[in-house]
Structure formats: structure tokens, C-alpha cells
C-alpha positions as CSV (number, residue, x, y, z in Angstrom):
1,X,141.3,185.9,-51.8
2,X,144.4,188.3,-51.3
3,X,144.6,189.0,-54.6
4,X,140.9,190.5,-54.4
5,X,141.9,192.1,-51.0
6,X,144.4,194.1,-53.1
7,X,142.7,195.0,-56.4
8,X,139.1,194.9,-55.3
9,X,137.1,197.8,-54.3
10,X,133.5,198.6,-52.9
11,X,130.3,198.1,-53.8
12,X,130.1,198.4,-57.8
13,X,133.4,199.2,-57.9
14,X,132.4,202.5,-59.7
15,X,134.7,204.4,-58.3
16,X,137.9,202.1,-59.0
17,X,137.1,202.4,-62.8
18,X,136.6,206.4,-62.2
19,X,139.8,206.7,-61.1
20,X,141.5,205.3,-63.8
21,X,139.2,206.7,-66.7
22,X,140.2,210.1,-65.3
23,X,143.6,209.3,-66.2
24,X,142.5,208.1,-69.8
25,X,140.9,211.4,-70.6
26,X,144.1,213.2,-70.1
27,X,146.7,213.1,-72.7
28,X,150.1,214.4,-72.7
29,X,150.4,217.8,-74.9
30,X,154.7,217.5,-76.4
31,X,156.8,220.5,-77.2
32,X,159.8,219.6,-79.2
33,X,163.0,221.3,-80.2
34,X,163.4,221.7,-75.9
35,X,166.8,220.8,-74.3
36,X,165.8,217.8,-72.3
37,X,169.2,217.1,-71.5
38,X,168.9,217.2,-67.5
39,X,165.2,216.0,-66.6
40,X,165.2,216.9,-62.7
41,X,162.6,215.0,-60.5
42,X,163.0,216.2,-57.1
43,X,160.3,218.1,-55.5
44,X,160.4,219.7,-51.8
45,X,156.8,217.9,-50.5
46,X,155.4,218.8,-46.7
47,X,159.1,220.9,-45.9
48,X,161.2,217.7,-47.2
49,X,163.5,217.1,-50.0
50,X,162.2,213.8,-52.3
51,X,164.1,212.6,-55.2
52,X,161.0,211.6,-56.9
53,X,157.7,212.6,-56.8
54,X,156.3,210.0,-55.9
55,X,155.2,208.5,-52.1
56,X,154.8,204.6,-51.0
57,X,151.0,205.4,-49.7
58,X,149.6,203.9,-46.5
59,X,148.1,200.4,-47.2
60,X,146.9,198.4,-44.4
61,X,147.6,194.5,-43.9
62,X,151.0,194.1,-46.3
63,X,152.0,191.6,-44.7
64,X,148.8,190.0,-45.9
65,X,150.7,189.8,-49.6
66,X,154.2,188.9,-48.2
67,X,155.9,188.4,-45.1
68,X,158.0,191.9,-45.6
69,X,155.2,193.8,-45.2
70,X,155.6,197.1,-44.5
71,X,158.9,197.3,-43.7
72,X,159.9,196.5,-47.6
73,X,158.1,199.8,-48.6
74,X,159.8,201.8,-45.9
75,X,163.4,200.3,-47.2
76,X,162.7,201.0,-51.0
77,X,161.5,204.6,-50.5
78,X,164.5,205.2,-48.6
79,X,167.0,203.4,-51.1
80,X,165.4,205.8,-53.7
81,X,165.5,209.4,-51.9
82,X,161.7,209.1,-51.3
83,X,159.4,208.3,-48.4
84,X,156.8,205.5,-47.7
85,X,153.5,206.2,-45.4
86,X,153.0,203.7,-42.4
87,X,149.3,202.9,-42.1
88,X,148.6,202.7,-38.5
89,X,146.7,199.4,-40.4
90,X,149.8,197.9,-40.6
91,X,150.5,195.0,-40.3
92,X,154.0,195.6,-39.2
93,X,154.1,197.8,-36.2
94,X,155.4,201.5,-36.3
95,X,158.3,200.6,-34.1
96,X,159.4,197.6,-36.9
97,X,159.4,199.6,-39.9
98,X,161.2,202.8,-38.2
99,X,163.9,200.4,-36.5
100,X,164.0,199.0,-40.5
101,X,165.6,202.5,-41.8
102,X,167.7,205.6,-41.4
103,X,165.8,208.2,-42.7
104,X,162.1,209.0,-40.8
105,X,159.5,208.0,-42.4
106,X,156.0,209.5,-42.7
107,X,152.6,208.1,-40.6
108,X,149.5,207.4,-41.1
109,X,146.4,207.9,-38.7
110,X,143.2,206.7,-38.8
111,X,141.0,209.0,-35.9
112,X,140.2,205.5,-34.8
113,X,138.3,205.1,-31.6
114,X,138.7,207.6,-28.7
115,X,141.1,210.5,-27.9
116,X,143.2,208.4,-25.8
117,X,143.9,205.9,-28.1
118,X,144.6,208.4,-30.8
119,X,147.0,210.4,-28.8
120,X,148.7,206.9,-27.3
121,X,149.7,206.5,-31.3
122,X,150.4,210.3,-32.1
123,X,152.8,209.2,-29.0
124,X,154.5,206.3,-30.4
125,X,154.8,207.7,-33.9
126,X,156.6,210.7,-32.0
127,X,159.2,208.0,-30.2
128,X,159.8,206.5,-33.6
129,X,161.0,209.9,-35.1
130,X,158.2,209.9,-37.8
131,X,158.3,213.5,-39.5
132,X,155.1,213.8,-41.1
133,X,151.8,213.0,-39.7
134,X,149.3,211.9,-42.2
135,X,145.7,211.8,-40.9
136,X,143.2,210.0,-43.3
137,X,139.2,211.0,-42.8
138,X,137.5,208.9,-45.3
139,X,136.8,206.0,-43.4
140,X,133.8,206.7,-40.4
141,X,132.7,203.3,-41.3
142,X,134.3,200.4,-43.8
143,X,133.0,200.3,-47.4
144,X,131.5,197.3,-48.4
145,X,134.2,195.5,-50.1
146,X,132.1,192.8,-51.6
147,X,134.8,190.2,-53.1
148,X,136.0,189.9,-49.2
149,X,132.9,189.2,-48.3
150,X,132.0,186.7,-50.8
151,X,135.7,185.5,-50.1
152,X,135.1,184.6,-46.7
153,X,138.3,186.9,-45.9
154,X,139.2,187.1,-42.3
155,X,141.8,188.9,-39.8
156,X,144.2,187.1,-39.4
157,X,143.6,184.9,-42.4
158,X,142.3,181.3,-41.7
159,X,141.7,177.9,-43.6
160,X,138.5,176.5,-43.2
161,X,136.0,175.1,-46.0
162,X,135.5,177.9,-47.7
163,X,138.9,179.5,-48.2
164,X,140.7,176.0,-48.3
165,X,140.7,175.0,-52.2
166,X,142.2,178.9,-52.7
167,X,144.7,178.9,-49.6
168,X,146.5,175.4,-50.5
169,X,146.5,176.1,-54.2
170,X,149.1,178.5,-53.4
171,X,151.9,177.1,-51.2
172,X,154.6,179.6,-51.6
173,X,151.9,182.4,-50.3
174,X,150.6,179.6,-47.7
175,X,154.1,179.0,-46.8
176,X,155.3,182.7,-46.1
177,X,152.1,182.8,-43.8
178,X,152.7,179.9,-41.5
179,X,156.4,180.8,-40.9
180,X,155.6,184.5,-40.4
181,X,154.3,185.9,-37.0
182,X,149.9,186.0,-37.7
183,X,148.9,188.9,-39.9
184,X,147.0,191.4,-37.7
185,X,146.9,195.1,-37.1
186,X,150.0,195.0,-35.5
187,X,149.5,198.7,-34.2
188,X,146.2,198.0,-32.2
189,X,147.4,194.4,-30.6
190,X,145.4,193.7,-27.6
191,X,142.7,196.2,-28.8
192,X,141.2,194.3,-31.6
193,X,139.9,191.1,-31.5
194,X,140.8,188.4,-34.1
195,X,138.0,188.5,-37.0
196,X,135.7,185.8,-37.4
197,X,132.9,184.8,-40.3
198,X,132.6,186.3,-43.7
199,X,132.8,189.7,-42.3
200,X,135.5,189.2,-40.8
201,X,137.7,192.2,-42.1
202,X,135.1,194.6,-41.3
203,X,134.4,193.4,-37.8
204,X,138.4,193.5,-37.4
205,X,138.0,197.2,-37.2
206,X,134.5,197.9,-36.1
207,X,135.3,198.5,-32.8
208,X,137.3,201.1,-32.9
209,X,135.8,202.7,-35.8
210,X,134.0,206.8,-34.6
211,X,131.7,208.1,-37.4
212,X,131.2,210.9,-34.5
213,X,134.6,212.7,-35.3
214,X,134.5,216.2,-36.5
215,X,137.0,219.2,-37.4
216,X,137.2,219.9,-33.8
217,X,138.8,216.8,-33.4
218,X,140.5,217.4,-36.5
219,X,141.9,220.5,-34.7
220,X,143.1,218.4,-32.0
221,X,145.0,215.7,-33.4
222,X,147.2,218.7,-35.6
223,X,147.6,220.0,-32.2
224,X,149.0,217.1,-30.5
225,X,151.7,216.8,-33.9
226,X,154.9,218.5,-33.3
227,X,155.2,218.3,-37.2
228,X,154.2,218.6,-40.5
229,X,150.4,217.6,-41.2
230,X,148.9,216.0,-44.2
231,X,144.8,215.3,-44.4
232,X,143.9,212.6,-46.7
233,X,140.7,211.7,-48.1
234,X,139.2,214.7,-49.3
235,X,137.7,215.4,-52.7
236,X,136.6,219.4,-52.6
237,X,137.7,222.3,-52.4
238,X,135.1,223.5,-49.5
239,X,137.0,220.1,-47.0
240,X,140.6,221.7,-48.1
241,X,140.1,225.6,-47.5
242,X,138.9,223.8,-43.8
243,X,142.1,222.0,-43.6
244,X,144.0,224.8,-44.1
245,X,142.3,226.3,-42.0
246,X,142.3,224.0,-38.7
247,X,146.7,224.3,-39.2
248,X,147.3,221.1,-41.7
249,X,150.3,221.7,-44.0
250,X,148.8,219.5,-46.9
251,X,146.0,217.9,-48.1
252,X,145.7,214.5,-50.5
253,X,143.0,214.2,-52.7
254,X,142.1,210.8,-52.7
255,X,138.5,208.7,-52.6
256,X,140.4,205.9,-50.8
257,X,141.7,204.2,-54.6
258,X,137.8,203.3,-54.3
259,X,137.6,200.7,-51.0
260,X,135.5,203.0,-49.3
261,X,132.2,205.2,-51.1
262,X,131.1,203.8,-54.3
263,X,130.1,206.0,-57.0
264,X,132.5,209.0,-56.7
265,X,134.6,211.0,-59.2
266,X,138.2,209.8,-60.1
267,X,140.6,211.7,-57.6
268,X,141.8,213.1,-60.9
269,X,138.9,214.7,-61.9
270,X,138.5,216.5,-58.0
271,X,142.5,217.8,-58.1
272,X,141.8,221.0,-59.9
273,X,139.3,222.4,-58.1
274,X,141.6,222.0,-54.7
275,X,144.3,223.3,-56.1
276,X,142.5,225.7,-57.2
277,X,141.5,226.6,-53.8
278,X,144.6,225.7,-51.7
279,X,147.6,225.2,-54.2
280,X,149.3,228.5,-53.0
281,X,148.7,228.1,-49.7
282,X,149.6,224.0,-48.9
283,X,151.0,221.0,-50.4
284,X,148.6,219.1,-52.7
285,X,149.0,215.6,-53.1
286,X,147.3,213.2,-56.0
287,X,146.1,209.3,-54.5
288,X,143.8,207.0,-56.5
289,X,144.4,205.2,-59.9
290,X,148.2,206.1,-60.6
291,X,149.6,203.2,-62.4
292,X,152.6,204.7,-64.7
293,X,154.9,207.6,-65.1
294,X,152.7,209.3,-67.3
295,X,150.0,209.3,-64.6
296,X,152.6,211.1,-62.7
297,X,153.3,213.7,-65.1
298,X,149.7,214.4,-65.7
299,X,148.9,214.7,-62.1
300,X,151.6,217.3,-61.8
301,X,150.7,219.0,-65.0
302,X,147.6,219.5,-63.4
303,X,148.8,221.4,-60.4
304,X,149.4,218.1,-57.9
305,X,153.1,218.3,-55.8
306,X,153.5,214.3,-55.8
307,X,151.6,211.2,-56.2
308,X,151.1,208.7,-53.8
309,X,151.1,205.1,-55.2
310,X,148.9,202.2,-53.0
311,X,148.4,199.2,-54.8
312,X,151.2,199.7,-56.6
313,X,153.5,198.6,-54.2
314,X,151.4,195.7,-52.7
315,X,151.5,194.2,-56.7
316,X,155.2,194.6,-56.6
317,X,155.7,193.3,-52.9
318,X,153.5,190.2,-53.6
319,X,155.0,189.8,-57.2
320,X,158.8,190.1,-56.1
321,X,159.4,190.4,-52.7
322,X,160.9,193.5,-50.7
323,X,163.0,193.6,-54.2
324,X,159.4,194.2,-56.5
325,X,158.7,197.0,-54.5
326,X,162.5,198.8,-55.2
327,X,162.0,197.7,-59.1
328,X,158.5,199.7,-59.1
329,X,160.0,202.7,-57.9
330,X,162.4,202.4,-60.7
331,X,160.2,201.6,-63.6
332,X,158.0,204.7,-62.2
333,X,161.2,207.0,-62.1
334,X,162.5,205.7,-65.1
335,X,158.8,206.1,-67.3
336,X,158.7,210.1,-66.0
337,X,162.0,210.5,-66.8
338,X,161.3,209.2,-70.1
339,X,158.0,211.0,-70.5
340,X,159.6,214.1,-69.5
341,X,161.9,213.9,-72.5
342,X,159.4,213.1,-75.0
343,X,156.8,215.5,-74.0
344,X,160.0,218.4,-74.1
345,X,160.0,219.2,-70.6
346,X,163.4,219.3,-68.9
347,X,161.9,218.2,-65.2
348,X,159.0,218.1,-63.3
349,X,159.4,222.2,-62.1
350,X,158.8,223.0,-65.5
351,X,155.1,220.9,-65.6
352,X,151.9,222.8,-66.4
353,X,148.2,222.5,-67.4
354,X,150.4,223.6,-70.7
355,X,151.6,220.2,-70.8
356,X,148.5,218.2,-71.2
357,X,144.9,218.6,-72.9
358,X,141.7,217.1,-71.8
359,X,138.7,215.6,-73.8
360,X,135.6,218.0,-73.5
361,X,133.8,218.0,-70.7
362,X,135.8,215.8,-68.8
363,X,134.9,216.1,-64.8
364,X,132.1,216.4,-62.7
365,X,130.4,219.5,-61.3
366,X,127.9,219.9,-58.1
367,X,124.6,219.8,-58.9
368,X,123.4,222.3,-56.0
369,X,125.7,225.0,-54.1
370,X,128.3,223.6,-52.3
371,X,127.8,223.2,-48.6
């Protein structure tokens, strides 16, 4: 049941296998004979410094995988000179994970529900010192996530007949859960009922969920940031030249790593054509299907500023604890480091479409005229 939670995505699941067959129809293009003695990884991303280019992306309900939660993200991307993003999904409040590190951290948004409970979060994230505001757009209603429904997945999560034999045939996880405070949306408590029945995780959110928002209201939530703003969720060029225009420092290219709309392109194969548009102008970031450093490289080869990694991190955090989530940021920094070397570039500055080729007539196009 959590395990599908984590890895499983909507519908078909089209879109998950895009995402990762974008990466596969990239490959790496070496120079050799380069001085690859010093392989620098450190990018300047939304005005800060990062020692990698890489970004713990918001995931909702990590507590869901292990007790740590969110808070173990936040503490590994601050032990390795990076940042993690605190979905206001958490399951650890924004006030828990700030209070859990030195350096601010970055926020996420969901334009859940009205203006006043948008702006009561914009508020808190403000007290907690959080220097990036990330505002994610892709989710006006929740994609039909078909293994938690056929799981009987709920918020928090519950034994009953149906989830018992899978609940009490793993005791550590069982274990973790009982002794732990319940796993909820720890930002919204008192706003959300607890979820009941086989829908449960959709009904968690359905409440506060407004497929009525527009770039207006887009406008108003950069507005109410006294920071640094980064849109996630878009996937062409028409959305980012908007988001540049409405004041957003940054955009993310990202189909939601496949948990909301089916049948779309691998993140991968949308990046150029936003870069394209916006590159010189704003940050663009790369989210959906990065697995290894060499994803990393490519995405930056191919004009993205950093990576943000989701599932990633909720493998590591349920495989090893707060301590799996610091050993993935190592093997990632350790595999572009490596990468960078064999592929005879001496650090990330120096990537290029030059440093990768790409299978013919890899990508999608529109069919009609963009809108």
C-alpha cells in the first residue's frame, strides 16, 4: 500500500514511463583529452548559492514512509549545501521542519481552497523564514491514482479488512506508525477531515481543492511573497512566457512525476521548448523521472539550472531512515561528479546541448497552434 503510494502514478500510468523513456533517448556525447581535474557543482538557483544541483522536491505525506518525514529531507539538504521543498502536503508542519534546521528552506503551495486560507499559509511560511516560495498549478483536481484506490489507501492510514494482511506483514513500518503522532496534512489540521473508504486520499483533499483559480490569482499569491517565486507544473513554453510575465522568478517543468494527468510527454521532452522561451530571462528547473547523476547532467546539458528529485528521497527515507535520504544526495553528487569526468567536462558551468545527442525524432510537437 505505501509502497504504491510512492511509486504509483495515475490512470495508465503513461506518463510515469514517459518520463523516464525521455531520459533513455538521451545519451551522454564525451570529449576527452579535457582537464577534469576540478569538477565544480555549484549553481546559483532562484538568487541562492547550492552546492549541488540538485533540490529535495515537495512530496506530500512523508511521514507516511517513515516517522522522519519531512524534516529528514530538510536536514540532508542542508548537511549537503542544498535545499529541500516543504509541501504544504506535509505531513510535518512548516513550523517542524524550519525549527529542524539553520539554513531556510524553500515552500511549497498548493492555491488550495480560498484566498484566506492561501494567504494564512503565505503567512506562516513568512514567520518560518522560508526564502523561496514555490507555487505548484497542476493539481485543480487529484489524478486518479488507481493502486490507492484498489489499495483501500486512507488519510491517516487505517487497519481494517482490507489493508490488514499488508499492514501487519510489515511490523517495523506498522510499528514507526503507532508510536508516531497520526499521519495527516499536518499544515491544514482542523481544516480537513480524516479520509474514509477507498477514496479516501482523494476525499482528504477534496475540500479544499479550486479548479476555479486563474493567473489573476496567480498574480496575487506572487504579490503577497516578499521573495523569490518559483511556478511548478508547467509543460510549455506559452504557461512560462505567462509566468514570467505575472512577476515569478522561476518556473519547473514538471507533469507532477505522473500522479496527476495521464498521457503527457516526459518533463524532459517539454524542457527545451521553455528554455527556449524563458531560459534568459528566469530560472528553469527539471522535475519528473530523475533517478541518477546522469539524468542530472542531461537535464543541464539541455539548458535546465537544477533538478528536483521526488521519489527519490521518499525511496531513501523509507529504505534508510533520515540517514537514506543524506546517502542519496551523496550517491547523486558523487555519479555527476563522476559523469562529469568521463564525459570531459570540468563542472556543470561548462554543460551544453554539446554534451549530449538525441535519437531522431525524439519529443513531441502540438498538433494545432498553440493557444
Amino acid at each position: 500500500m505505501v509502497f504504491d503510494f510512492v511509486d504509483g502514478g495515475a490512470e495508465d500510468e503513461a506518463t510515469v514511463r514517459e518520463n523516464r523513456r525521455a531520459f533513455a533517448d538521451v545519451a551522454l556525447r564525451p570529449r576527452v583529452l579535457v582537464d577534469v581535474s576540478a569538477r565544480p557543482q555549484g549553481v546559483r538557483v532562484m538568487g541562492q548559492d547550492l552546492a549541488l544541483p540538485v533540490v529535495l522536491g515537495p512530496t506530500g505525506l512523508a511521514r507516511m514512509v517513515h516517522p522522519a518525514g519531512e524534516a529528514a529531507a530538510a536536514v540532508a539538504a542542508e548537511l549537503f549545501g542544498t535545499v529541500s521543498v516543504v509541501s504544504s502536503g506535509s505531513s510535518v508542519s512548516f513550523e517542524d521542519v524550519a525549527a529542524a534546521v539553520r539554513v531556510p528552506q524553500w515552500f511549497q503551495l498548493y492555491p488550495w481552497g480560498d484566498r484566506a486560507t492561501i494567504e494564512a499559509l503565505i503567512d506562516r511560511a513568512r514567520a518560518c523564514r522560508y526564502r523561496t516560495m514555490v507555487v505548484t498549478v497542476d493539481v485543480p483536481v487529484v489524478g486518479a491514482r488507481e493502486k490507492d484506490l484498489r489499495n483501500g489507501l486512507t488519510v491517516p492510514p487505517r487497519v481494517d479488512p482490507r489493508t490488514a494482511w499488508d499492514v501487519l506483514s510489515h511490523p517495523r513500518w506498522l510499528a514507526g506508525l503507532v508510536r508516531s503522532p497520526k499521519v495527516t496534512f499536518a499544515n491544514f489540521a482542523g481544516l480537513l477531515p480524516d479520509a474514509r473508504g477507498t477514496s479516501g486520499l482523494a476525499a482528504a483533499t477534496q475540500g479544499l481543492l479550486n479548479p476555479g483559480h486563474t493567473w489573476d490569482d496567480l498574480a496575487w499569491m506572487v504579490a503577497q511573497w516578499d521573495g523569490p517565486v518559483l511556478l511548478k507544473g508547467l509543460m510549455t513554453a506559452e504557461d512560462a512566457r505567462r509566468a514570467v510575465d505575472v512577476g515569478c522568478a522561476g518556473v519547473a517543468v514538471s507533469n507532477h512525476g505522473g500522479r496527476q494527468a495521464d498521457s503527457l510527454p516526459g518533463a524532459l521532452d517539454a524542457l527545451g521548448e521553455v528554455v527556449a522561451a524563458v531560459g534568459e530571462q528566469v530560472d528553469v528547473l527539471l522535475d519528473g523521472g530523475v533517478r541518477r547523476g546522469t539524468d542530472v547532467v542531461k537535464a543541464l546539458a539541455l539548458g535546465a539550472r537544477a533538478c528536483l528529485v521526488g521519489r527519490p528521497w521518499l525511496y531513501a527515507l523509507a529504505a534508510g531512515g533520515p540517514r537514506g535520504v543524506e546517502r542519496l544526495l551523496e550517491v547523486l553528487r558523487d555519479e555527476v561528479d563522476r559523469t562529469l569526468a568521463l564525459i570531459g567536462r570540468p563542472g556543470v558551468d561548462t554543460l551544453d546541448p554539446s554534451a549530449v545527442c538525441v535519437r531522431p525524432g525524439r519529443g513531441w510537437v502540438p498538433a494545432g497552434k498553440p493557444g
